[in-house]
C-alpha positions in Angstrom: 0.0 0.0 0.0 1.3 3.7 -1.0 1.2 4.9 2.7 2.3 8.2 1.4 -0.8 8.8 -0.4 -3.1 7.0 1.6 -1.9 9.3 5.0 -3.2 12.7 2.4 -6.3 11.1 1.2 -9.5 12.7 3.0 -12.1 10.2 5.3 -15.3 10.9 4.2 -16.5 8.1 6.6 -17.8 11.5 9.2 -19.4 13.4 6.2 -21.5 10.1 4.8 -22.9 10.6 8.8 -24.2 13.8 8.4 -28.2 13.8 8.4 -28.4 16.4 6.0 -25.5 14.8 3.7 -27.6 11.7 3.5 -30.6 13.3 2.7 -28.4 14.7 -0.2 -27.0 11.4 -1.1 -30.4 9.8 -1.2 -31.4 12.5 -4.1 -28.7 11.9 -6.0 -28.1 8.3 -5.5 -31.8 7.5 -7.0 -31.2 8.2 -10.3 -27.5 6.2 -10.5 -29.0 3.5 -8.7 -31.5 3.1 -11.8 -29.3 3.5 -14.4 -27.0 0.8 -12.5 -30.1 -1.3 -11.8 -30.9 -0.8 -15.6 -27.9 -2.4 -16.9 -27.9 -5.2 -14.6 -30.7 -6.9 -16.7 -28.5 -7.8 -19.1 -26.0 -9.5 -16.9 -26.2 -12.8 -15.9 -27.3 -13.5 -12.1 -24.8 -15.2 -9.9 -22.5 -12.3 -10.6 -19.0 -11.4 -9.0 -20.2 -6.8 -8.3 -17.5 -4.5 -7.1 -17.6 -1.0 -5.6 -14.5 0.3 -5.7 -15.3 3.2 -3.1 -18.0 1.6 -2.0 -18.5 4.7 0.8 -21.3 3.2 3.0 -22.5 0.3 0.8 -25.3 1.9 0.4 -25.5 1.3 -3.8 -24.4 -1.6 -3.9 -26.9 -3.0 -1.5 -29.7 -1.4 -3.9 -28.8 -2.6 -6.7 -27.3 -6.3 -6.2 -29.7 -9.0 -7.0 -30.0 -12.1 -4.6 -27.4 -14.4 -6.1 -25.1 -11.4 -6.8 -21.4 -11.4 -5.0 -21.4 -8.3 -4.0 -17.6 -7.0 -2.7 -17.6 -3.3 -1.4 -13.8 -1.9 -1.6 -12.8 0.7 0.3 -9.8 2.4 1.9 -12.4 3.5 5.1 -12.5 0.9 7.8 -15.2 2.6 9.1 -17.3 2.9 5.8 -16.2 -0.9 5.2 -18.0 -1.8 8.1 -21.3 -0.4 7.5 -20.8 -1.9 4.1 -20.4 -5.2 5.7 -23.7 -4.6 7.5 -25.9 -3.6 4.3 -24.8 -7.0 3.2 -21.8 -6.9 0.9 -18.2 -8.4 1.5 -15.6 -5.7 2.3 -12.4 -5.1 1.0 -9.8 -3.1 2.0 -7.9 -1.1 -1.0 -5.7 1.8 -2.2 -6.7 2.4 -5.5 -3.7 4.5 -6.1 -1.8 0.7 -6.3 -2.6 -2.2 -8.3 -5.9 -3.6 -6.9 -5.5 -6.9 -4.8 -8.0 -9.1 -6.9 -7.1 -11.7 -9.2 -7.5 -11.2 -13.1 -10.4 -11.9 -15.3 -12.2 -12.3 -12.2 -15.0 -9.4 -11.7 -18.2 -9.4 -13.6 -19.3 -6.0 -13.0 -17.3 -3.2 -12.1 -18.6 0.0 -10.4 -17.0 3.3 -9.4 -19.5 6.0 -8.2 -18.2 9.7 -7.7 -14.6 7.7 -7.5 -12.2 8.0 -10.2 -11.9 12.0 -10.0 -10.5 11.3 -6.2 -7.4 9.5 -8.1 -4.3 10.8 -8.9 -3.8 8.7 -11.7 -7.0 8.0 -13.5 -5.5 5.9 -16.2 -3.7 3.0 -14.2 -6.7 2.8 -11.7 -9.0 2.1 -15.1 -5.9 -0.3 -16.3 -6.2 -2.0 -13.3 -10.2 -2.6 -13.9 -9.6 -4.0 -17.1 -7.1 -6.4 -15.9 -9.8 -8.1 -12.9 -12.6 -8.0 -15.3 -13.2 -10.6 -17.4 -13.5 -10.7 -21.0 -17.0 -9.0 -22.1 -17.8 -7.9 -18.0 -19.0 -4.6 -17.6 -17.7 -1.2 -15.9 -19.9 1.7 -15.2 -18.3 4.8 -13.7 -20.2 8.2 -12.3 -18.0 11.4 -11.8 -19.3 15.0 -12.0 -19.0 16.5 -15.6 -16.9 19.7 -15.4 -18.1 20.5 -19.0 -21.1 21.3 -17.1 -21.9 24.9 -15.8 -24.4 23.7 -13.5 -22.1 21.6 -11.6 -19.2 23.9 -11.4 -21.7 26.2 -9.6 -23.0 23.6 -7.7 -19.4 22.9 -6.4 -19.0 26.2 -5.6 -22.0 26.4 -3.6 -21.0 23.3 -2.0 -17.3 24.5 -1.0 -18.8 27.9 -0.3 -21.3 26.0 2.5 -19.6 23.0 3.7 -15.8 25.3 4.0 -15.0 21.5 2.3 -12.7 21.2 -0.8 -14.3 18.7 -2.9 -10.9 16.6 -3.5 -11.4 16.2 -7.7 -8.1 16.3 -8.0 -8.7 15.0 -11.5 -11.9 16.2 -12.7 -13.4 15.1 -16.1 -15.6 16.5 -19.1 -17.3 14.2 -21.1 -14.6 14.3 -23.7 -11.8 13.6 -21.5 -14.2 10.2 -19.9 -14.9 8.7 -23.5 -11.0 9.2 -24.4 -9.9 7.5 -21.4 -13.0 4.5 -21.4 -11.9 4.1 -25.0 -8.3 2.9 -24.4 -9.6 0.1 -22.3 -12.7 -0.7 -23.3 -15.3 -0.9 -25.8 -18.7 -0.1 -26.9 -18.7 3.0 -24.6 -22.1 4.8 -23.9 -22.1 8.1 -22.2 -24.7 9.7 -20.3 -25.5 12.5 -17.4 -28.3 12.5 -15.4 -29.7 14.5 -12.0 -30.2 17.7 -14.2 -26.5 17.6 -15.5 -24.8 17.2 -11.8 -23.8 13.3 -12.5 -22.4 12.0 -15.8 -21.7 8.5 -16.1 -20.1 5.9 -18.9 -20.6 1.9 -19.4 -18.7 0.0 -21.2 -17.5 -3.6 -21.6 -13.8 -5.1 -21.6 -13.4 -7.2 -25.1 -13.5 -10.4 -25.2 -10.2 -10.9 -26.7 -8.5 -8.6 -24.7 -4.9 -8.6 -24.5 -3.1 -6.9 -20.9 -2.9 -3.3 -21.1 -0.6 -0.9 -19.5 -1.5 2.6 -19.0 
């Protein structure tokens, strides 16, 4: 583990607490949760589901279907354990290092409001590709800063909470179908919660070859 980053990176474990913060989550959780949902119906039951910064759990458990295998990864202990009690498998993780599952293993992939938290983007996606197997599924959410109405909405959230929001590598939708495109294929694109959440899913090949970022 890179204890070097993983001393600097932020717990969020206090703000997922926060009455008010959940509220918020609930709201904007709804509509990922159904896009998630959504695409599960055309994957096979019995399948191996990972959050990689799972937070709470609290997707996962909504959208995992009885004979899932649901693993919620996080570098939290505290968020793990919730996790563990909304009925998933926790993991403990750095995502800034290779991740500590075997390869061609995962089925389906997700990383909610994740990927802009990590320094390097590209090796974290790298490292999806090489635990999925061939033809699984990824589907990521981050904030689209090709937006106007998030930028303001982070503003008003920084402005409020006297929180920085930690994207230390935000995305547009450009940049996200540029990077999804080196790993994987038949990319889709979409934003949803009026423009505050964009999201892509896409599949690894089925005759993929190891990739290095």
């Amino acid at each position: 583990m890179n204890s070097a980053i993983e001393d600097q990176r932020p717990s969020f474990s206090d703000y997922y607490g926060r009455p008010k913060y959940q509220s918020l989550f609930r709201w904007i959780d709804r509509r990922k949760i159904h896009v998630i949902q959504r695409e599960l119906t055309n994957i096979a039951s019995e399948a191996t589901i990972v959050d990689l910064g799972c937070g709470p759990g609290s997707i996962l458990a909504k959208t995992r279907r009885d004979n899932d295998f649901p693993v919620a990864a996080d570098h939290d202990p505290t968020l793990l354990a919730n996790a563990r009690l909304a009925g998933s498998t926790p993991l403990m993780l750095d995502l800034d290092v290779d991740l500590p599952l075997a390869s061609a293993s995962i089925d389906v992939v997700l990383c909610t409001d994740v990927i802009e938290h990590i320094v390097e983007p590209g090796k974290v996606l790298a490292e999806i590709s090489r635990v999925m197997r061939p033809g699984a599924t990824v589907i990521i959410f981050t904030p689209p800063y090709d937006s106007v109405r998030w930028n303001l909405a982070e503003w008003l959230h920084r402005s409020i909470t006297r929180r920085p929001a930690d994207h230390i590598s935000p995305f547009t939708g450009e940049s996200l179908t540029w990077w999804m495109g080196r790993f994987f294929v038949d990319c889709r694109l979409g934003r949803v919660n009026a423009n505050l959440s964009m999201y892509a899913i896409a599949r690894k090949p089925v005759d993929s070859r190891p990739q290095r970022e």
